[in-house]
mmCIF file of the N, C-alpha and C atoms, coordinates in Angstrom:
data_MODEL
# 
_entry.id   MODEL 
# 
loop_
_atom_site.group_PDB 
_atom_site.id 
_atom_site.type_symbol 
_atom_site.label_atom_id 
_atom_site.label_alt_id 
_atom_site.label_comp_id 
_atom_site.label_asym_id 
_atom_site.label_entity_id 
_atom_site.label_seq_id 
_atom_site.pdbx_PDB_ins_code 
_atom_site.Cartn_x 
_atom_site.Cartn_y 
_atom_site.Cartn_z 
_atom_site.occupancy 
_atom_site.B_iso_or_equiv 
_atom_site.pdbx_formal_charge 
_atom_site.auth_seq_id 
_atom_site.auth_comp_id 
_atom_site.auth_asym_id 
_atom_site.auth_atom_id 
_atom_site.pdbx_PDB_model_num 
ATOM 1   N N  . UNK A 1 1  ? -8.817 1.734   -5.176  1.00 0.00 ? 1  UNK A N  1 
ATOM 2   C CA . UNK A 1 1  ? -8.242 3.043   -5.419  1.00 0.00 ? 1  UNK A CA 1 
ATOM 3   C C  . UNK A 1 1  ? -7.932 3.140   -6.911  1.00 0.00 ? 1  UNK A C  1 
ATOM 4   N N  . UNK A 1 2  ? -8.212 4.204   -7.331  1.00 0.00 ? 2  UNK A N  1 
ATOM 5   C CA . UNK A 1 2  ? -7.960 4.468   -8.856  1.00 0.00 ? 2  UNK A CA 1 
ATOM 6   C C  . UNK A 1 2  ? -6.970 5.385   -9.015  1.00 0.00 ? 2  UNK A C  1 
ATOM 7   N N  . UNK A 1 3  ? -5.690 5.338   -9.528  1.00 0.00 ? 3  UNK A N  1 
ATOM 8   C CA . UNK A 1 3  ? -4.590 6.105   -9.528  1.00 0.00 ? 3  UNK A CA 1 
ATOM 9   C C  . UNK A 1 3  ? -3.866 5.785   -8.196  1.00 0.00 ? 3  UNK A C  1 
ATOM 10  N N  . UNK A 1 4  ? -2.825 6.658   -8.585  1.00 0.00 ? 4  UNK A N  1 
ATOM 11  C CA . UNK A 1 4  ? -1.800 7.483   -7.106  1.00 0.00 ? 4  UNK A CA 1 
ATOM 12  C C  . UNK A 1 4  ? -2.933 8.403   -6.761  1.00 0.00 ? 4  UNK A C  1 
ATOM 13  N N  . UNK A 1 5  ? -3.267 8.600   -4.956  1.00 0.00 ? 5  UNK A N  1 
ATOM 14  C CA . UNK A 1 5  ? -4.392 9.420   -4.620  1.00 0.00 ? 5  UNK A CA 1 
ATOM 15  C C  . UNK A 1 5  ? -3.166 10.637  -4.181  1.00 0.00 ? 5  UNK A C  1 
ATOM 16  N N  . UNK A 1 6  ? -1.982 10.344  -4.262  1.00 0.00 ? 6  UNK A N  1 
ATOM 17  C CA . UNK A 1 6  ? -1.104 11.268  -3.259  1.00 0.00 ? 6  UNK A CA 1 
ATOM 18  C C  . UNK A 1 6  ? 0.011  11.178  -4.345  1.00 0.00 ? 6  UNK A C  1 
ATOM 19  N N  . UNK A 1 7  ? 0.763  12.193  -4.429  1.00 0.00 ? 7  UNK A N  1 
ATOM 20  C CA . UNK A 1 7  ? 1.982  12.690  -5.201  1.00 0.00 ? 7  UNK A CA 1 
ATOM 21  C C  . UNK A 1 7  ? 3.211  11.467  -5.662  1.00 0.00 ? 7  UNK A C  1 
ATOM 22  N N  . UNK A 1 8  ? 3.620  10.696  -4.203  1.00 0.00 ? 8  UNK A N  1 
ATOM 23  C CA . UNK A 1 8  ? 4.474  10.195  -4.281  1.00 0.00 ? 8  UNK A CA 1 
ATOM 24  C C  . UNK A 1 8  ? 4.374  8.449   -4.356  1.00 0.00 ? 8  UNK A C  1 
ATOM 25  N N  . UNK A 1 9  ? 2.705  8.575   -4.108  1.00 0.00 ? 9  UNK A N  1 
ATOM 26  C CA . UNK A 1 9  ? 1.561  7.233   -4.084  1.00 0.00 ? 9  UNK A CA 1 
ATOM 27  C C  . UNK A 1 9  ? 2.328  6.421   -6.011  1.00 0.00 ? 9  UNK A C  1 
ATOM 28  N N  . UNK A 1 10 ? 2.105  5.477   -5.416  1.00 0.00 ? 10 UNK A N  1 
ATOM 29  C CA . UNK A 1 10 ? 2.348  3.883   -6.591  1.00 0.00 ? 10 UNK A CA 1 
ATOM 30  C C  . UNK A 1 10 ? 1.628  4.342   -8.215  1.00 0.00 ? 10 UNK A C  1 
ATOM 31  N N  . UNK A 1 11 ? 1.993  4.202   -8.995  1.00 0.00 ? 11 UNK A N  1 
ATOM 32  C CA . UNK A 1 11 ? 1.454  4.687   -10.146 1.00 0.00 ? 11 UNK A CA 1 
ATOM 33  C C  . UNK A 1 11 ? 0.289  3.341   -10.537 1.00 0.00 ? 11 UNK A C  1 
ATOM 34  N N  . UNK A 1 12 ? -0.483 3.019   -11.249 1.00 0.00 ? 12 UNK A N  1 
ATOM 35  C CA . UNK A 1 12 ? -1.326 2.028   -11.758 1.00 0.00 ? 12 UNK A CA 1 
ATOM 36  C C  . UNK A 1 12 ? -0.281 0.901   -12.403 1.00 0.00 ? 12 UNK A C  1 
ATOM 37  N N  . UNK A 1 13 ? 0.836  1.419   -13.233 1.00 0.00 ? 13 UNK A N  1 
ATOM 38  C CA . UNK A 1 13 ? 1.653  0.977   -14.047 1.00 0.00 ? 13 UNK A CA 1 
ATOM 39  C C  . UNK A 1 13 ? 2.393  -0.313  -12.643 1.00 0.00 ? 13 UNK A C  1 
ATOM 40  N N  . UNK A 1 14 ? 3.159  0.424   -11.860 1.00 0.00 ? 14 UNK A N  1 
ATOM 41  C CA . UNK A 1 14 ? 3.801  -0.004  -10.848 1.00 0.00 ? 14 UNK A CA 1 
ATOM 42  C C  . UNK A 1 14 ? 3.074  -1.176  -10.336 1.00 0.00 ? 14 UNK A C  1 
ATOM 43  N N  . UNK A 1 15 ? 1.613  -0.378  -9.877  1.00 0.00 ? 15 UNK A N  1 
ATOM 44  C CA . UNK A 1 15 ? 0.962  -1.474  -8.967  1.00 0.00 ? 15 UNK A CA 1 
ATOM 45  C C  . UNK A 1 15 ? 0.660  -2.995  -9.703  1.00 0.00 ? 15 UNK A C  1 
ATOM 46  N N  . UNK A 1 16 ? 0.608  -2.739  -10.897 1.00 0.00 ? 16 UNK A N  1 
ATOM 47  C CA . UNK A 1 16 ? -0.141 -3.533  -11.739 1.00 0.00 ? 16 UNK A CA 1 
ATOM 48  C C  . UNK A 1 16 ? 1.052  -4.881  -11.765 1.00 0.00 ? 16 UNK A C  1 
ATOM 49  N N  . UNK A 1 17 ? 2.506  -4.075  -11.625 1.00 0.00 ? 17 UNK A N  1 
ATOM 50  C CA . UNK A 1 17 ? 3.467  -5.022  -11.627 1.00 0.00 ? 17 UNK A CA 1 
ATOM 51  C C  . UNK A 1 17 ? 3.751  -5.900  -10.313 1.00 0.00 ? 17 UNK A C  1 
ATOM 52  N N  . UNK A 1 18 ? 3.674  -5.357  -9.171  1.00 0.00 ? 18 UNK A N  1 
ATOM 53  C CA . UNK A 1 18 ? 3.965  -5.375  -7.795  1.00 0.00 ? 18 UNK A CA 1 
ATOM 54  C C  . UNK A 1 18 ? 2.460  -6.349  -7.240  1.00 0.00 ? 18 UNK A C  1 
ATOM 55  N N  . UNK A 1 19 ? 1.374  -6.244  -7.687  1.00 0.00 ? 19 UNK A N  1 
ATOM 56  C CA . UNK A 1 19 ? 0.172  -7.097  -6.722  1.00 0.00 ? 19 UNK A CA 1 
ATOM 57  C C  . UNK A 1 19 ? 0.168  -8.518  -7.012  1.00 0.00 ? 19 UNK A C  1 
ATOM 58  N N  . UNK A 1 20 ? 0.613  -9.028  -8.150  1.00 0.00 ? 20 UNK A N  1 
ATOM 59  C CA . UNK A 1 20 ? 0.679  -10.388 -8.615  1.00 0.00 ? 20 UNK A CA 1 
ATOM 60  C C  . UNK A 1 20 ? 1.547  -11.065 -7.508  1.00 0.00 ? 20 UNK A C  1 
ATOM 61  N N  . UNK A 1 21 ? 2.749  -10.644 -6.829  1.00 0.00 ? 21 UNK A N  1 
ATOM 62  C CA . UNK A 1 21 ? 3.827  -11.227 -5.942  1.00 0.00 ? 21 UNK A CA 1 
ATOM 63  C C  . UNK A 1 21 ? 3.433  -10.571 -4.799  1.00 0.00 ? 21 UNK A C  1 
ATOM 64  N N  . UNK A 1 22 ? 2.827  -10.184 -3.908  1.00 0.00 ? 22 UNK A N  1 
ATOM 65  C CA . UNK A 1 22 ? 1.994  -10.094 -2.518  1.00 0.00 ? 22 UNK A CA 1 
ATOM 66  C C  . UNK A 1 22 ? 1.220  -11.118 -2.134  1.00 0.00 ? 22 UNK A C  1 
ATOM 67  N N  . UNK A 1 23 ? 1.617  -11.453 -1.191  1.00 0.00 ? 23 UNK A N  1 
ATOM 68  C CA . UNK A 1 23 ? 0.671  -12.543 0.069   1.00 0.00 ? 23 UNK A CA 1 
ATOM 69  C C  . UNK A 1 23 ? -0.723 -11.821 -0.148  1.00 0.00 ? 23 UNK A C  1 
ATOM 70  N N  . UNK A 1 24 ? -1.290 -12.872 0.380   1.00 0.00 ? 24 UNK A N  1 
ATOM 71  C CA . UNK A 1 24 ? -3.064 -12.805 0.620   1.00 0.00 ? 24 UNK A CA 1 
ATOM 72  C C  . UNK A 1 24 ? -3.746 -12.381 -0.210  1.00 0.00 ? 24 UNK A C  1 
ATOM 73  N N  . UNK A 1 25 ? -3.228 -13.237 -1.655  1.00 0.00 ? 25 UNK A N  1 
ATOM 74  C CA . UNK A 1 25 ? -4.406 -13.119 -2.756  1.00 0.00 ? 25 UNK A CA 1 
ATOM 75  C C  . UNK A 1 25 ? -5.002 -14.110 -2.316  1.00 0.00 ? 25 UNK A C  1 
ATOM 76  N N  . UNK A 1 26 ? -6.439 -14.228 -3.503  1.00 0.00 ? 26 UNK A N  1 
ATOM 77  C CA . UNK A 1 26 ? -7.249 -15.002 -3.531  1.00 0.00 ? 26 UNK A CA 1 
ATOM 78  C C  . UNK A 1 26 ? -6.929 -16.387 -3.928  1.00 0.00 ? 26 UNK A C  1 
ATOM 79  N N  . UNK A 1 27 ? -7.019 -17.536 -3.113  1.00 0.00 ? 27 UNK A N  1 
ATOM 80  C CA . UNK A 1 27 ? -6.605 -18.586 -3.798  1.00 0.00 ? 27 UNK A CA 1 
ATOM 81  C C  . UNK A 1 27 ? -5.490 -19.557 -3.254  1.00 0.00 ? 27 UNK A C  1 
ATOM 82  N N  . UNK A 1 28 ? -4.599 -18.324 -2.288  1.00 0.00 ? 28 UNK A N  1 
ATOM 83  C CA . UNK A 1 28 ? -3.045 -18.443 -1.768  1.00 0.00 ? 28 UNK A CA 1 
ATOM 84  C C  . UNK A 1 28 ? -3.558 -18.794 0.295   1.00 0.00 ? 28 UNK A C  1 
ATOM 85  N N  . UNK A 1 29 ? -2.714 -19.337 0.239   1.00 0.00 ? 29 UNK A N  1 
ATOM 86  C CA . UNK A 1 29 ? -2.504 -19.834 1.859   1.00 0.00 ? 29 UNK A CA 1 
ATOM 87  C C  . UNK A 1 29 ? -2.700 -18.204 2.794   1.00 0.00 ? 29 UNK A C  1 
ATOM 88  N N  . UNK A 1 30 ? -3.784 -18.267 3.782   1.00 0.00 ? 30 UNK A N  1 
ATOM 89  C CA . UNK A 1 30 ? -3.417 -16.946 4.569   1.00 0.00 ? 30 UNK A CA 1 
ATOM 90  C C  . UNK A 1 30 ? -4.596 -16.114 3.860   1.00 0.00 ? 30 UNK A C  1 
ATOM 91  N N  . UNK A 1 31 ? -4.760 -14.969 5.181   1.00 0.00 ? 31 UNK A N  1 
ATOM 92  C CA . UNK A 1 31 ? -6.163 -14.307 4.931   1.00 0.00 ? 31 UNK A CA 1 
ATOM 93  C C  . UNK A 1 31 ? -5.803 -13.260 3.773   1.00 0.00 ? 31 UNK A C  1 
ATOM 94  N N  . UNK A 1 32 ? -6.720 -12.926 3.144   1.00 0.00 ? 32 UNK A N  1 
ATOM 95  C CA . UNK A 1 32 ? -6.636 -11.760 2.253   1.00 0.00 ? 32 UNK A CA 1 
ATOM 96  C C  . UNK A 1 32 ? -6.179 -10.430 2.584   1.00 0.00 ? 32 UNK A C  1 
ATOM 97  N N  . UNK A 1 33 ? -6.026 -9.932  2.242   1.00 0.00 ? 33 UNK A N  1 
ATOM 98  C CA . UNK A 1 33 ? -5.646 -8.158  2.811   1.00 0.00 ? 33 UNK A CA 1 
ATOM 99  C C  . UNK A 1 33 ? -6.481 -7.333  2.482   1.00 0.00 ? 33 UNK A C  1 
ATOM 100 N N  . UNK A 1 34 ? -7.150 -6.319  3.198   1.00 0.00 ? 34 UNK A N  1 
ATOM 101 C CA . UNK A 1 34 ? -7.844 -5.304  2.814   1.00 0.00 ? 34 UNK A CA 1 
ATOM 102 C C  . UNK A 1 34 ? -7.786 -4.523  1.683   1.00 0.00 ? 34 UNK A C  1 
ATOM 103 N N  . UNK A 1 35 ? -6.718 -4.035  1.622   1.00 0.00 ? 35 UNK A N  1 
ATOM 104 C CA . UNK A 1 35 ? -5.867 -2.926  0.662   1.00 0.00 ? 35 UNK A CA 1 
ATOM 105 C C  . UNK A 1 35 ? -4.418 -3.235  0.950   1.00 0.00 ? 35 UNK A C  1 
ATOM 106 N N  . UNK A 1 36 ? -3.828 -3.910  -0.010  1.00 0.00 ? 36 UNK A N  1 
ATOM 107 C CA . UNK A 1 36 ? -2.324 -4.157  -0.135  1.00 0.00 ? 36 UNK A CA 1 
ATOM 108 C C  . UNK A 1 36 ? -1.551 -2.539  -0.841  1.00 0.00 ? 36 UNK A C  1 
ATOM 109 N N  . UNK A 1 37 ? -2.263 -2.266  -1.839  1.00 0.00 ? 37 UNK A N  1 
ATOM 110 C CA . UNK A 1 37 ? -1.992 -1.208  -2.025  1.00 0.00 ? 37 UNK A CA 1 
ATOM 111 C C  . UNK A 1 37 ? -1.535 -0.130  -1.483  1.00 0.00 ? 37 UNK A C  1 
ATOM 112 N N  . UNK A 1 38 ? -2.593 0.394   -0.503  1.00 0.00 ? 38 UNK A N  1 
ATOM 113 C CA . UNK A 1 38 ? -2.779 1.172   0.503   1.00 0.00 ? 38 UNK A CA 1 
ATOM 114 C C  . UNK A 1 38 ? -1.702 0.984   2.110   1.00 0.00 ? 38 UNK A C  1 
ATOM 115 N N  . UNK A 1 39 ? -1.645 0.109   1.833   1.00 0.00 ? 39 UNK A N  1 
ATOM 116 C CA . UNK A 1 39 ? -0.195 -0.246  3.014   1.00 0.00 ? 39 UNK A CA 1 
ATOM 117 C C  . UNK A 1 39 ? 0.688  -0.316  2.424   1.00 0.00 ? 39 UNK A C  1 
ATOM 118 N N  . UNK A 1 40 ? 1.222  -0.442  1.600   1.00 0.00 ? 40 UNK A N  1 
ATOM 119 C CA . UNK A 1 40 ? 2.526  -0.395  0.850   1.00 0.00 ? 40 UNK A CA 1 
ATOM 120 C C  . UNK A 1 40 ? 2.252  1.148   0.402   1.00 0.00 ? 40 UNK A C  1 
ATOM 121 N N  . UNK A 1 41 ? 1.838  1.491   0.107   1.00 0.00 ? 41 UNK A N  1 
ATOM 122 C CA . UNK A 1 41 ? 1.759  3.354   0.162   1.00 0.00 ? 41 UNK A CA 1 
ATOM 123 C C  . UNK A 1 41 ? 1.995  4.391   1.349   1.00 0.00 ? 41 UNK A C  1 
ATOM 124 N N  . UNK A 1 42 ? 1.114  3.228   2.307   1.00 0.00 ? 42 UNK A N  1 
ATOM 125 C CA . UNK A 1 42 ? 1.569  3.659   3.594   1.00 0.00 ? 42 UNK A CA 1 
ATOM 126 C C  . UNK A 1 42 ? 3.207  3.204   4.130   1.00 0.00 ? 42 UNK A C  1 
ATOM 127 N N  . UNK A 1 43 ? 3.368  2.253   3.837   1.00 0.00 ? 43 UNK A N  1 
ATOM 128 C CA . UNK A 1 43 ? 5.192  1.575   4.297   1.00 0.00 ? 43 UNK A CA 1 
ATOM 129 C C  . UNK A 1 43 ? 6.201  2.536   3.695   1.00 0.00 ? 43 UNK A C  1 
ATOM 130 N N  . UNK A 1 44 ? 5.772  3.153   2.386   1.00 0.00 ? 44 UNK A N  1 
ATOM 131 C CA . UNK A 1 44 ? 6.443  3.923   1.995   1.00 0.00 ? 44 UNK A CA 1 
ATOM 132 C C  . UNK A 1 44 ? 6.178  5.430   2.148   1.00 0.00 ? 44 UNK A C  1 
ATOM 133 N N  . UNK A 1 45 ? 5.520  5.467   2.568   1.00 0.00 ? 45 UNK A N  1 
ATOM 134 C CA . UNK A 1 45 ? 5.402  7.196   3.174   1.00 0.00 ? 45 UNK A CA 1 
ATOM 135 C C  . UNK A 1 45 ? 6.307  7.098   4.246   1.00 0.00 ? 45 UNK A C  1 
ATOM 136 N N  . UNK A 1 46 ? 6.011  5.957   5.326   1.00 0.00 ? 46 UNK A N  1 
ATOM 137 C CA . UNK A 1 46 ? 6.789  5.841   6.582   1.00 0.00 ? 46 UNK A CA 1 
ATOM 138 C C  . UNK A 1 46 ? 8.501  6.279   6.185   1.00 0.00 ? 46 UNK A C  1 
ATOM 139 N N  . UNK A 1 47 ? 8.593  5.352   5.372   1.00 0.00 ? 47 UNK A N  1 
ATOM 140 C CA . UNK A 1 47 ? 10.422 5.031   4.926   1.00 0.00 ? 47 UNK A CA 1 
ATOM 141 C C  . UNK A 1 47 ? 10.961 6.154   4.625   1.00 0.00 ? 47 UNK A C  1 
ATOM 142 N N  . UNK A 1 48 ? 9.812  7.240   3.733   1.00 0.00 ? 48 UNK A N  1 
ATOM 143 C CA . UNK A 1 48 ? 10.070 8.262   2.974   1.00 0.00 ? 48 UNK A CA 1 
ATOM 144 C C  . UNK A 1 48 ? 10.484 9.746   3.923   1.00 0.00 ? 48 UNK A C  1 
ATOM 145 N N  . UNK A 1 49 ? 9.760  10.012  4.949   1.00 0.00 ? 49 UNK A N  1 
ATOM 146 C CA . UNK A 1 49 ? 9.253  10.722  5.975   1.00 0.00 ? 49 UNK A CA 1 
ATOM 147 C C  . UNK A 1 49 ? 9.949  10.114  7.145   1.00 0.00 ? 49 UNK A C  1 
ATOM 148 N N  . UNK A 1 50 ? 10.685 9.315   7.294   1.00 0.00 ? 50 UNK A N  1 
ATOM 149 C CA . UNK A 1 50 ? 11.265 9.298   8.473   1.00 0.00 ? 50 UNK A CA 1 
ATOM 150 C C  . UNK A 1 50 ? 10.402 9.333   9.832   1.00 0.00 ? 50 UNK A C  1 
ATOM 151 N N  . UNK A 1 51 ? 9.072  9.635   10.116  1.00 0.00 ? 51 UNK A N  1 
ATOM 152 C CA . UNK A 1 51 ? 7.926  9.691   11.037  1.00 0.00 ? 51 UNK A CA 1 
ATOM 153 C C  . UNK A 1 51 ? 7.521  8.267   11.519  1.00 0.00 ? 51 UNK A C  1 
ATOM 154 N N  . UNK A 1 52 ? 7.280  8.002   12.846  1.00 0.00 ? 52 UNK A N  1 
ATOM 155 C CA . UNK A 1 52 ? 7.048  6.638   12.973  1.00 0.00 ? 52 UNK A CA 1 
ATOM 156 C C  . UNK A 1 52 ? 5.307  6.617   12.786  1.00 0.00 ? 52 UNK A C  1 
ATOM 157 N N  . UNK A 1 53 ? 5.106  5.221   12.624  1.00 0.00 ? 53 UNK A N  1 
ATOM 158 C CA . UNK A 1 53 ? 3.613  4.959   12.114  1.00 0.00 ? 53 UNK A CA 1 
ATOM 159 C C  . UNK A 1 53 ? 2.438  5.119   12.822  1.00 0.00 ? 53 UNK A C  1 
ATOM 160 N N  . UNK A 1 54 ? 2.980  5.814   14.208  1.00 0.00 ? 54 UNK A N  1 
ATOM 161 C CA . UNK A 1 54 ? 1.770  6.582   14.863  1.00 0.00 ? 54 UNK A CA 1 
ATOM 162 C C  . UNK A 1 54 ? 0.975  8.081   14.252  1.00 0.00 ? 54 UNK A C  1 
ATOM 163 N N  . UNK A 1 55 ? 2.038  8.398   13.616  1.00 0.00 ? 55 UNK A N  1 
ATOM 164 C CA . UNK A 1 55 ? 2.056  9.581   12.701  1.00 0.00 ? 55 UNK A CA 1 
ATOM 165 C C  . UNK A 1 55 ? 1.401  9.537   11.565  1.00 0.00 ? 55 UNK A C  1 
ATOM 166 N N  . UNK A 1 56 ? 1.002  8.189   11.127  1.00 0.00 ? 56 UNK A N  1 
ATOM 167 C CA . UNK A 1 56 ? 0.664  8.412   9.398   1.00 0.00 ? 56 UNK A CA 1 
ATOM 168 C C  . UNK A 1 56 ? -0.641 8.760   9.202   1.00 0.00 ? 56 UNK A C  1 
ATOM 169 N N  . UNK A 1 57 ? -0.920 9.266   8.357   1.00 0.00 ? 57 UNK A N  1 
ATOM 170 C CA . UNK A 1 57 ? -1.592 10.370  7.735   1.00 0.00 ? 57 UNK A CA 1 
ATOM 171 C C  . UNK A 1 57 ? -3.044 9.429   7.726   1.00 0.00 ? 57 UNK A C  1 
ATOM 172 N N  . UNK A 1 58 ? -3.805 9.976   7.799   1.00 0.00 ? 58 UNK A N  1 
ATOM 173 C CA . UNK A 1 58 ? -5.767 9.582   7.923   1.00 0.00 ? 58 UNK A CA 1 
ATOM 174 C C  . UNK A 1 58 ? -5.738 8.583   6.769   1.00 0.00 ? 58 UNK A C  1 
ATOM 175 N N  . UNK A 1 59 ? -5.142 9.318   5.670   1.00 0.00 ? 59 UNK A N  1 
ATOM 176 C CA . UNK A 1 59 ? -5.700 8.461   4.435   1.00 0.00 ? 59 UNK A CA 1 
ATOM 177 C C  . UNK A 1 59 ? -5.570 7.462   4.545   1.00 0.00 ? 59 UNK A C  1 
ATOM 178 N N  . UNK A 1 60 ? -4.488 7.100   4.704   1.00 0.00 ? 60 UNK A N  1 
ATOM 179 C CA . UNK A 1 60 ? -3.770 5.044   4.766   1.00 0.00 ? 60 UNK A CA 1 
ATOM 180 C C  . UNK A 1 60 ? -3.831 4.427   5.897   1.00 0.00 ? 60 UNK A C  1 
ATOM 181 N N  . UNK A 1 61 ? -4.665 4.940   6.504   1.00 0.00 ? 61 UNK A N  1 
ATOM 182 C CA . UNK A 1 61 ? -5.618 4.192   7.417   1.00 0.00 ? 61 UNK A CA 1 
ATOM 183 C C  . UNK A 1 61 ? -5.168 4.135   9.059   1.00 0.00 ? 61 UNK A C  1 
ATOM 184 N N  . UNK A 1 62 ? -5.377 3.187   9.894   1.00 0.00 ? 62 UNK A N  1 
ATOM 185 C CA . UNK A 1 62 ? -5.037 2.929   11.216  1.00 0.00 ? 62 UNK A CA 1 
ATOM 186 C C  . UNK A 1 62 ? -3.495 2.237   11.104  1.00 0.00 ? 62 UNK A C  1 
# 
């Protein structure tokens, strides 16, 4: 993903700080993650919106 795709979405700046300390890099104990990004965008829409995660939006996935 290039940018915030959504208003309230992680800035580049942010992410850039935040992916170094997430599980399932390359290299680290435990499977990789698809899009860490993208779920933590999604965790925080949830938190934000009060909606449970049957609700979340197409973009950020299943």
């Amino acid at each position: 993903m290039i940018g915030a795709h959504r208003r309230h979405d992680m800035s580049d700046h942010i992410w850039s700080l935040l992916e170094p300390r997430l599980p399932g890099r390359k290299g680290f104990w435990g499977s990789i993650a698809h899009d860490n990004r993208l779920f933590v965008n999604a965790a925080f829409w949830v938190l934000r919106t009060g909606a449970p995660w049957r609700n979340l939006l197409p973009e950020y996935g299943h």
